[in-house]
One Martini backbone bead per residue (centre of mass of N, CA, C, O) as a GRO file, in nm:
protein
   99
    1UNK     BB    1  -3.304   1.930   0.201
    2UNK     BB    2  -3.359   1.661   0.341
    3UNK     BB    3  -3.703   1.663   0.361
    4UNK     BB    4  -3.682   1.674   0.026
    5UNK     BB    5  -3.555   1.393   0.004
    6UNK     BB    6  -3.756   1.200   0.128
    7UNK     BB    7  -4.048   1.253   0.080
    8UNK     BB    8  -4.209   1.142   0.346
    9UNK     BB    9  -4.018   0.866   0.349
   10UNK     BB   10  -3.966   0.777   0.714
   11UNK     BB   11  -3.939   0.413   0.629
   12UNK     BB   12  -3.683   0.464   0.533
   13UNK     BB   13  -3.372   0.231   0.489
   14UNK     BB   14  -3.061   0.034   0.560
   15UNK     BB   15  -2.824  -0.199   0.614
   16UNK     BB   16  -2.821  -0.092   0.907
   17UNK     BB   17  -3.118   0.019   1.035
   18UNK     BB   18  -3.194   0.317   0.995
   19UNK     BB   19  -3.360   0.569   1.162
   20UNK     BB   20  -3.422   0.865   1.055
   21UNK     BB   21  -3.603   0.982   1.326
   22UNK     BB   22  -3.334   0.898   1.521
   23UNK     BB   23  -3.043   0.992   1.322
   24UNK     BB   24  -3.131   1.269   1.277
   25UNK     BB   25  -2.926   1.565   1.379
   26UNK     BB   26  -2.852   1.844   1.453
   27UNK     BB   27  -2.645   2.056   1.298
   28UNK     BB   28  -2.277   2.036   1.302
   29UNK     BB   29  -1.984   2.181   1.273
   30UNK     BB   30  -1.702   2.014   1.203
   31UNK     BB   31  -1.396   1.837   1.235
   32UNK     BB   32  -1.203   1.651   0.972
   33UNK     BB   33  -0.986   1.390   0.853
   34UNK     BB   34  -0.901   1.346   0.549
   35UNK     BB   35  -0.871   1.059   0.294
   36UNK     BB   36  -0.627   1.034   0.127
   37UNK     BB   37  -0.332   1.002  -0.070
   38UNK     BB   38  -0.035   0.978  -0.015
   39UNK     BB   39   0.063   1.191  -0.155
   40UNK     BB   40  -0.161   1.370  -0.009
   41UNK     BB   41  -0.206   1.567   0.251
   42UNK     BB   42  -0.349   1.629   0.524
   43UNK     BB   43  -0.674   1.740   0.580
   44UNK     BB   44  -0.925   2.005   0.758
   45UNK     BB   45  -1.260   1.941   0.733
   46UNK     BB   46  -1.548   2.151   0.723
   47UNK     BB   47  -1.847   1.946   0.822
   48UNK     BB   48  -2.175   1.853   0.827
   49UNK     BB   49  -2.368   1.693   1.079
   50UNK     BB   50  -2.670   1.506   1.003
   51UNK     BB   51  -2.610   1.173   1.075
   52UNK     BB   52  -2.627   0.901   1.319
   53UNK     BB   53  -2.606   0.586   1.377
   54UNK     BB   54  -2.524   0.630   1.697
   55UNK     BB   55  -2.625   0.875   1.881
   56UNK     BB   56  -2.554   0.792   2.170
   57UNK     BB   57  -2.233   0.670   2.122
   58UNK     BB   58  -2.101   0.765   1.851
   59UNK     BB   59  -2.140   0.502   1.642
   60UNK     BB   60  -1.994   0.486   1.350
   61UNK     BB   61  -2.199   0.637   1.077
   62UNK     BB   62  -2.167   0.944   0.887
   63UNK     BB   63  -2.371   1.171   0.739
   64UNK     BB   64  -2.261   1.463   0.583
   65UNK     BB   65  -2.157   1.826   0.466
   66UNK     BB   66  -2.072   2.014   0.205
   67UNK     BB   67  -2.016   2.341   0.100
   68UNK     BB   68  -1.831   2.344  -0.082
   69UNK     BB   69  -1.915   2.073  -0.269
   70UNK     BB   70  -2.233   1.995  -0.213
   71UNK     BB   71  -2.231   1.754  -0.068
   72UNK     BB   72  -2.223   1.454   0.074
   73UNK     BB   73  -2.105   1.187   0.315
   74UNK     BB   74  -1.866   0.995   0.505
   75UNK     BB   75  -1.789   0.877   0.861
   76UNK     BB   76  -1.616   0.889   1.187
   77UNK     BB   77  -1.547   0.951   1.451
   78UNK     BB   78  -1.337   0.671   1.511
   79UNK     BB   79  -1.048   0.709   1.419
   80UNK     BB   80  -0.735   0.721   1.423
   81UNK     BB   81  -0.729   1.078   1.439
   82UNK     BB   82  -1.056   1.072   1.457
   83UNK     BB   83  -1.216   1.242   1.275
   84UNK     BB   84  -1.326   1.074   0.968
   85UNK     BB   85  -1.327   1.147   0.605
   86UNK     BB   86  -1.395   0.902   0.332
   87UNK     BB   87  -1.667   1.050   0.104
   88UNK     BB   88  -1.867   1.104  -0.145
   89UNK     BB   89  -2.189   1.060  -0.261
   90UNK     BB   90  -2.356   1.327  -0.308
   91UNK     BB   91  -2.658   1.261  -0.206
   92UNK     BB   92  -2.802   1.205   0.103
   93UNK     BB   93  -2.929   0.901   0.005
   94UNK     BB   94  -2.654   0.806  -0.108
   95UNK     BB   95  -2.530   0.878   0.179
   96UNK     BB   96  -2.696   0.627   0.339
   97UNK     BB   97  -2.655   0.401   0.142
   98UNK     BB   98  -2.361   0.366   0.163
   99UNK     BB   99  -2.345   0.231   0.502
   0.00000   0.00000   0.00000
């Protein structure tokens, strides 16, 4: 799905500087804690980690995918409460593009 998305074009780049063919890894099921509104609990999101800004030291901005909600999304290892999932962003290239 994402190297549909991508259609070749591997020199595609974002504000953070991220090299598709460096920072796409290869995809694993985690558990994220949603960022909901004060007034709803936090709940326990499982989504597909698909591509880390930082896949050495596991820092920064992860680019995420939801089977349940079927979009992409943004996230984080090192959240306050551990992996933090941010929101959804649509297809790959636009939470791509939104880090």
């Amino acid at each position: 799905m994402i190297e549909r998305e991508i259609a070749g074009d591997w020199s595609r780049t974002n504000d953070h500087g991220c090299d598709l063919h460096h920072c796409l890894v290869q995809p694993r099921l985690l558990e994220y804690f949603g960022c909901n509104k004060p007034s709803e609990p936090d709940r326990i999101l499982p989504l597909w980690l698909v591509l880390e800004e930082a896949p050495e030291s596991k820092d920064g901005y992860q680019v995420v995918y939801s089977e349940e909600v079927g979009m992409f999304g943004l996230a984080s290892a090192d959240g306050v409460n551990g992996a933090t999932f941010f929101g959804y962003y649509g297809t790959f290239l636009e939470a791509y593009q939104g880090m």
